[in-house]
N, C-alpha and C positions, 0 to 999 in steps of 0.2 A: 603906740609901740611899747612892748616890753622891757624894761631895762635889758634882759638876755636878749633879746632882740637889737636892741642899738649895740648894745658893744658887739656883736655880730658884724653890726654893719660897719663899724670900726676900724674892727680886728679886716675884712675885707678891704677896707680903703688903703689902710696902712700895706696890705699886700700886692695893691693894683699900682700904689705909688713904688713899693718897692720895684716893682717888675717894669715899669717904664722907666726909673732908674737905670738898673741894670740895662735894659736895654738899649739905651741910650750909651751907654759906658762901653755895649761892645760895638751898636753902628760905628762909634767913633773910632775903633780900633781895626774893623775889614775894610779890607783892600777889595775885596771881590764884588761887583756892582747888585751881582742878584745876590750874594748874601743881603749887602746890604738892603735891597729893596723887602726882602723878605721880612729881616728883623724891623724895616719901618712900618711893615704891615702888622708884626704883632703889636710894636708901642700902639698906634692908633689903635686896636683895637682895646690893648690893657688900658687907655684914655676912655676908651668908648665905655668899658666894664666900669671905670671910677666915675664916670658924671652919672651913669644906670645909679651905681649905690648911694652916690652922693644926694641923687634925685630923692630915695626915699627921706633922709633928713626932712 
């Protein structure tokens, strides 16, 4: 893998942890049961996208 390449895949980790962060930050905050089911659907998948990139490591 090319240095441009890993810090790629980097610069991608740091934004799949950002984004289940966040996510996390607002399940915690709706009251609405399908919101919330919704946004646990996206964390699992921003999870799903960070072990994908983490794989390439």
């Amino acid at each position: 893998m090319t240095d441009k390449e890993l810090l790629y895949v980097e610069d991608a980790l740091g934004h799949e942890q950002y984004f289940q962060t966040r996510c996390q930050e607002v399940f915690g905050q709706l009251q609405d049961a399908d919101l919330k089911m919704c946004v646990q659907q996206i964390t699992q998948k921003h999870n799903q996208l960070f072990q994908s990139f983490y794989g390439l490591l």
